[in-house]
VOPAGU-2260 file (C-alpha; in pm, 1 decimal, decimal comma):
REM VOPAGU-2260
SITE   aa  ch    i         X         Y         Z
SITE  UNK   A    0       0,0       0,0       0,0
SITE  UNK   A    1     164,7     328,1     -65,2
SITE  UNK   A    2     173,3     628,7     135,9
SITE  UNK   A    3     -60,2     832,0     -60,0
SITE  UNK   A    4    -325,1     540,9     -81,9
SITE  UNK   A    5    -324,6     478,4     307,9
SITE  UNK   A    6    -361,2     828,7     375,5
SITE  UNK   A    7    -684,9     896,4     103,3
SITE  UNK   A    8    -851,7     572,2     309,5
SITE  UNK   A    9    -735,6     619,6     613,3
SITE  UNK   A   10    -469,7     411,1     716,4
SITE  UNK   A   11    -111,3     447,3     795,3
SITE  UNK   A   12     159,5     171,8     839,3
SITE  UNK   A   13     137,8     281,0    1220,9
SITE  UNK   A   14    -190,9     102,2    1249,8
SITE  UNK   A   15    -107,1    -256,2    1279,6
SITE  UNK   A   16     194,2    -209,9    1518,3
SITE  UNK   A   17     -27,3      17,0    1725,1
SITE  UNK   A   18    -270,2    -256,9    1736,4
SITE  UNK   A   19      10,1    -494,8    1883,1
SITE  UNK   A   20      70,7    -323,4    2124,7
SITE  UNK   A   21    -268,1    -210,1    2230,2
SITE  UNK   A   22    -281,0    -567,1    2232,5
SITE  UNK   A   23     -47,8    -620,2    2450,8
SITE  UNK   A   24    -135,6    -351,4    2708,0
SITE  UNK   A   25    -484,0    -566,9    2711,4
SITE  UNK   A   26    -338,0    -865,5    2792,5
SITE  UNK   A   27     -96,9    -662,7    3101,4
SITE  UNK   A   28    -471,2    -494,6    3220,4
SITE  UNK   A   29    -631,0    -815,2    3238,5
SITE  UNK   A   30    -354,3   -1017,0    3412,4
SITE  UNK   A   31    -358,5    -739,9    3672,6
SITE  UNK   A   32    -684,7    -753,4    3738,1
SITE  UNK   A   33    -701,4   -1080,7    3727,2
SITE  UNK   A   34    -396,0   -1052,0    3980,1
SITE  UNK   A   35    -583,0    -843,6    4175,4
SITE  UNK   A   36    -902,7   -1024,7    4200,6
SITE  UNK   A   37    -726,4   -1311,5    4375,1
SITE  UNK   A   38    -518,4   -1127,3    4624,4
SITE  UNK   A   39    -859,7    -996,6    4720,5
SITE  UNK   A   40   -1028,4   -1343,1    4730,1
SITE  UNK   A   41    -710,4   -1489,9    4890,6
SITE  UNK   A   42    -764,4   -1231,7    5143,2
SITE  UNK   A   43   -1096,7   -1254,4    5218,4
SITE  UNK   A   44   -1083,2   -1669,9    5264,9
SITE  UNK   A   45    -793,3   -1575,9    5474,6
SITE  UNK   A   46   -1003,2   -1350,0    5712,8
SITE  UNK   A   47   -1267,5   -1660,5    5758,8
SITE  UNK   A   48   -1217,1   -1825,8    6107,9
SITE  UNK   A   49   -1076,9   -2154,8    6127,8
SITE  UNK   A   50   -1465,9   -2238,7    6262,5
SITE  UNK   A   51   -1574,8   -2134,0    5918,6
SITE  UNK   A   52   -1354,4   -2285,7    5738,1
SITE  UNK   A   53   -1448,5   -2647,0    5942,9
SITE  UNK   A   54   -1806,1   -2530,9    5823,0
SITE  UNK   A   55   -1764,7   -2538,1    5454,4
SITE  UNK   A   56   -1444,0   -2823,3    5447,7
SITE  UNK   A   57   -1174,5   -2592,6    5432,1
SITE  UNK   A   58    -855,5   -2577,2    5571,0
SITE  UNK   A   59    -617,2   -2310,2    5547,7
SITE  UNK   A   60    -372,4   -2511,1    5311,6
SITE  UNK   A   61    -669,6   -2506,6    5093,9
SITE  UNK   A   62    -709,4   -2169,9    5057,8
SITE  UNK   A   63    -453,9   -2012,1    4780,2
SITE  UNK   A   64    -593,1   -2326,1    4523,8
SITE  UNK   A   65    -996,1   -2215,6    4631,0
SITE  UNK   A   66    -908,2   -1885,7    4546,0
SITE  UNK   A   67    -685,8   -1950,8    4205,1
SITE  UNK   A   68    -941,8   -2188,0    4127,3
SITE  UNK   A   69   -1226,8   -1945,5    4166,5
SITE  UNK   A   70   -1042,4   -1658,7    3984,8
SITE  UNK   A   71    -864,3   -1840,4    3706,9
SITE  UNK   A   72   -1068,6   -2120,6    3679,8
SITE  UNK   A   73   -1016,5   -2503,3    3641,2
């Protein structure tokens, strides 16, 4: 595609690697959140008593899988 083309459609040769690395900062936001979601539900099993945690068959091994599981899945 040449220059004059891209610019009477609208594109530029910036486009795609702009893309990647939109793409990229995607990927960063989501594993943070996702990061951040199971800090938080680590935290929050963590703050259960050990009476709880007898309640619903947990023990505090357990916890860090419960919450990766819940969070990341599988």
């Amino acid at each position: 595609m040449t220059t004059a083309y891209a610019s009477m459609h609208g594109r530029s040769h910036a486009s795609a690697p702009r893309a990647r690395v939109d793409t990229v900062f995607d990927r960063i936001r989501s594993a943070w959140k996702l990061r951040r979601d199971y800090s938080r539900t680590l935290a929050e099993l963590r703050a259960l008593s050990p009476r709880m945690l007898r309640d619903v068959n947990l023990d505090t091994l357990d916890l860090a899988a419960v919450a990766r599981r819940e969070v990341y899945g599988s």
